[in-house]
C-alpha positions as CSV (number, residue, x, y, z in Angstrom):
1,X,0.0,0.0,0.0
2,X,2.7,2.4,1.1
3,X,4.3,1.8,-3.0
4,X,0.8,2.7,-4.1
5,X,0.5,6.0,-2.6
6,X,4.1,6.7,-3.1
7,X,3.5,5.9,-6.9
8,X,0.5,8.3,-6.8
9,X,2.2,11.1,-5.2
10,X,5.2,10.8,-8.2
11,X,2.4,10.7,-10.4
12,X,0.5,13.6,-9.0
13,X,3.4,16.0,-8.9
14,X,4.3,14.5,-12.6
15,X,1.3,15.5,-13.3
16,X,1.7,19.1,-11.9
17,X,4.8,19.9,-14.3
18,X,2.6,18.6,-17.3
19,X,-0.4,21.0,-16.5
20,X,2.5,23.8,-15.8
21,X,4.0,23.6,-19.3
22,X,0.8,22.7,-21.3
23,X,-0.8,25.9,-19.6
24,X,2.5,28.2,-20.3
25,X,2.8,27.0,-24.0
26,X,-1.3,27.9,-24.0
27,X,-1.1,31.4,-22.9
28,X,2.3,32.0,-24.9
29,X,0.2,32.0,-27.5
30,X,-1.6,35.1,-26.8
31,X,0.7,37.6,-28.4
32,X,1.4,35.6,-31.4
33,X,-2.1,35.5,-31.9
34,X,-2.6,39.9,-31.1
35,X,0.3,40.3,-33.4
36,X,-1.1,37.9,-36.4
37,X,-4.9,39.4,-36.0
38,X,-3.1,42.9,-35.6
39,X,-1.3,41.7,-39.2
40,X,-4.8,41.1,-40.8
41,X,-6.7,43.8,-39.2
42,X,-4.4,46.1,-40.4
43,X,-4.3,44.8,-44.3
44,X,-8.5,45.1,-44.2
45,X,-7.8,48.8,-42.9
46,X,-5.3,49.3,-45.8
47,X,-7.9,48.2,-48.2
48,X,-10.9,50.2,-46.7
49,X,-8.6,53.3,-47.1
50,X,-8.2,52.3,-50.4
51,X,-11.1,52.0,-51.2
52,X,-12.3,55.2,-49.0
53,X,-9.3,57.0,-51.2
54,X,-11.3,56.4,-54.5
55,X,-14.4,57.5,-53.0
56,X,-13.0,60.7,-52.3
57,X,-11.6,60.7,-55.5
58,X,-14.2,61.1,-57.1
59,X,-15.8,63.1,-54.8
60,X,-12.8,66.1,-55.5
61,X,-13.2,65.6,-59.1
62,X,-17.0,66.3,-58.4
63,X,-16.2,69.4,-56.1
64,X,-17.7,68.5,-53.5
65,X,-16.8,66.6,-50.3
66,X,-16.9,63.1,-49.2
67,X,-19.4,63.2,-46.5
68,X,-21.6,65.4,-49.4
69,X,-21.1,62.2,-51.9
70,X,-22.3,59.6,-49.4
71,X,-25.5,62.0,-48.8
72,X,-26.5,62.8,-52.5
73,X,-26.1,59.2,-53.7
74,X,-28.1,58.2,-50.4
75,X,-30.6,60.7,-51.3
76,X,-31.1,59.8,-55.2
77,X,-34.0,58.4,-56.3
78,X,-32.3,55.9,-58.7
79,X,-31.9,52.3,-56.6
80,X,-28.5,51.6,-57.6
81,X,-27.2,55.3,-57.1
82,X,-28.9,55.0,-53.5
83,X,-27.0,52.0,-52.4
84,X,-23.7,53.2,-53.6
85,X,-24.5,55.9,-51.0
86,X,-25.2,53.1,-48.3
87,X,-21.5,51.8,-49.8
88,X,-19.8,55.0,-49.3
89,X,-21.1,55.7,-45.9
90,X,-20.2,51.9,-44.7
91,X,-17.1,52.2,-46.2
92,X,-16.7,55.4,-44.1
93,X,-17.8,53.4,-40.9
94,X,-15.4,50.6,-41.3
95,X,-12.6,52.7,-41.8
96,X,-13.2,54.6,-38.5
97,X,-13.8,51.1,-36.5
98,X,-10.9,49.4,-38.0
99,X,-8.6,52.0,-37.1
100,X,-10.1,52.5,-33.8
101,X,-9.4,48.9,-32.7
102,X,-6.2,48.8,-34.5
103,X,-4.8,51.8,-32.7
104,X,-6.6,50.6,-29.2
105,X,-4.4,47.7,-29.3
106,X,-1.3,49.0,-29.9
107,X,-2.3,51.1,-27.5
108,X,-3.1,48.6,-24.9
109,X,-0.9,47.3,-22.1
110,X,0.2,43.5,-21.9
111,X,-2.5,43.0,-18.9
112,X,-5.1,45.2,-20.6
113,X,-4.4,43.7,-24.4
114,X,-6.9,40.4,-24.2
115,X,-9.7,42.5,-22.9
116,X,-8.8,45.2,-25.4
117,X,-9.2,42.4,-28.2
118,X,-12.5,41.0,-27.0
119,X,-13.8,44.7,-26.4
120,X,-12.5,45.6,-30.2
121,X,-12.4,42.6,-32.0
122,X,-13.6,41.6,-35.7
123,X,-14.9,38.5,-35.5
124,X,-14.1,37.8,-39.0
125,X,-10.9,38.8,-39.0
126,X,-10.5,37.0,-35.9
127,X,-11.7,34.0,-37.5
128,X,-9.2,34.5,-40.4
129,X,-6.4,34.3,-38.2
130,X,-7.4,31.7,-36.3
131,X,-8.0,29.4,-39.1
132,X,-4.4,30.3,-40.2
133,X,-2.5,30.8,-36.9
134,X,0.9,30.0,-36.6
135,X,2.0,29.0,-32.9
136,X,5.1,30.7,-32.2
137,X,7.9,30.4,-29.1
138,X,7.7,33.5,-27.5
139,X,11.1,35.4,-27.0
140,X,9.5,38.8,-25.7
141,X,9.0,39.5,-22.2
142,X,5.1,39.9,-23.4
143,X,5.3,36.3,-24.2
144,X,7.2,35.1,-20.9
145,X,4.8,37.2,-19.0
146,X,1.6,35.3,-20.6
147,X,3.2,32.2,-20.3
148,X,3.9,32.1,-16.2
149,X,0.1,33.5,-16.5
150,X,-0.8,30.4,-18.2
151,X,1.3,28.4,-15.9
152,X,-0.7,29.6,-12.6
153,X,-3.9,28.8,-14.1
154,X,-3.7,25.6,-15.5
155,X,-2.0,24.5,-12.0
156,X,-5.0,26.3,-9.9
157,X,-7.5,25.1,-12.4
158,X,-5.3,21.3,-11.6
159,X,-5.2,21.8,-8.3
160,X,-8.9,23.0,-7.6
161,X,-10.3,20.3,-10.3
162,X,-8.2,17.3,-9.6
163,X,-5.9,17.3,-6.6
164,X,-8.1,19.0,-4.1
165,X,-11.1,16.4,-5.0
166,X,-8.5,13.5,-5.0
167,X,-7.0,14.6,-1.9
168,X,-10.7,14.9,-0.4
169,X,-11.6,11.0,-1.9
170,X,-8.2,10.2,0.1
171,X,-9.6,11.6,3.5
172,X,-13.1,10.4,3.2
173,X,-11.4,6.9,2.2
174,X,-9.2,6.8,5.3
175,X,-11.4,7.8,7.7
176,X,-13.9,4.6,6.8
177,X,-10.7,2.5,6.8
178,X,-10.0,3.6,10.4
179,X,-12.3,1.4,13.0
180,X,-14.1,3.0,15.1
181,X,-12.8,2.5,18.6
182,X,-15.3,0.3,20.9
183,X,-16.2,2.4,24.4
C-alpha cells in the first residue's frame, strides 16, 4: 500500500509539471495571436482606405466633399445610385472602427491587451487568423509574462479540479478505513 501512494504522489506532482508547461505554451500563444490578428486587421484597414481613397476621388473631381457624396447618392432616387450611398457611408464606418481597434491595441498594455481584443475585435478577422495561426515560441517578455500566467492557471484550475477532490476522496477513504474504537 505504502508503494501505491508513493507511486500516486510521483504521479501527482508529474502531473503538476505537465499541467505547468501545457498551460504556459497555451497562454504564450496570446501575443502571437494579437500580433497575427493585428497583421490582418491592419491589411482590411489598408484596403478600406483604399477604397475610401477612391471615394474621395471622385468626390474632388466632383467638387464636392466626401461626406456630401455619401448623402447625394443616399438621397437619389435611382436604386443603384442610392446603395452606392449606403456603400460610401459603410465604407466610411469601417474605416473609422478598424482604425479604432487597430490603434486601441497598440495602444493597450500586456495586462489590458486580451480584454482590449475582445472589447474591439472583428470576429471575422478574428476568424481569419485563427484558421491560419501560426504557434510561435515566444522570445519577448510579453510572451514570458503570458506564459507564467498560463502556468498559474492551468496548476489552480489542476489543483482545484483534480488534486483537491483526489486529496478529499483520500480523507473520506481513510477515515472509513479507520475502526471506530469500541467504548
Amino acid at each position: 500500500m505504502r508503494f501505491g501512494s508513493a507511486l500516486l504522489r510521483s504521479g501527482e506532482r508529474l502531473l503538476d509539471r505537465v499541467v505547468c508547461v501545457l498551460g504556459a505554451a497555451f497562454f504564450a500563444q496570446a501575443p502571437e495571436f494579437f500580433q497575427q490578428y493585428l497583421q490582418r486587421l491592419g491589411g482590411h484597414l489598408d484596403e478600406a482606405r483604399r477604397q475610401l481613397q477612391q471615394f474621395e476621388n471622385v468626390a474632388v473631381q466632383s467638387g464636392i466633399t466626401l461626406e456630401e457624396l455619401a448623402t447625394q447618392t443616399q438621397a437619389s432616387s435611382e436604386i443603384t445610385v442610392s446603395r452606392l450611398g449606403g456603400v460610401i457611408q459603410a465604407t466610411i464606418e469601417r474605416v473609422d472602427a478598424l482604425a479604432q481597434a487597430q490603434a486601441a491595441l497598440i495602444d493597450a498594455t500586456v495586462w489590458s491587451r486580451p480584454f482590449v481584443f475582445v472589447r474591439t475585435m472583428d470576429v471575422d478577422i478574428a476568424r481569419a487568423t485563427g484558421h491560419f495561426f501560426k504557434p510561435a515560441v515566444p522570445t519577448t517578455v510579453e510572451g514570458l509574462i503570458y506564459a507564467f500566467v498560463g502556468m498559474l492557471v492551468a496548476l489552480g484550475l489542476f489543483q482545484g479540479l483534480v488534486r483537491f477532490p483526489l486529496w478529499k476522496w483520500r480523507q473520506l477513504r481513510a477515515q472509513r478505513a479507520t475502526p471506530v474504537p469500541v467504548p
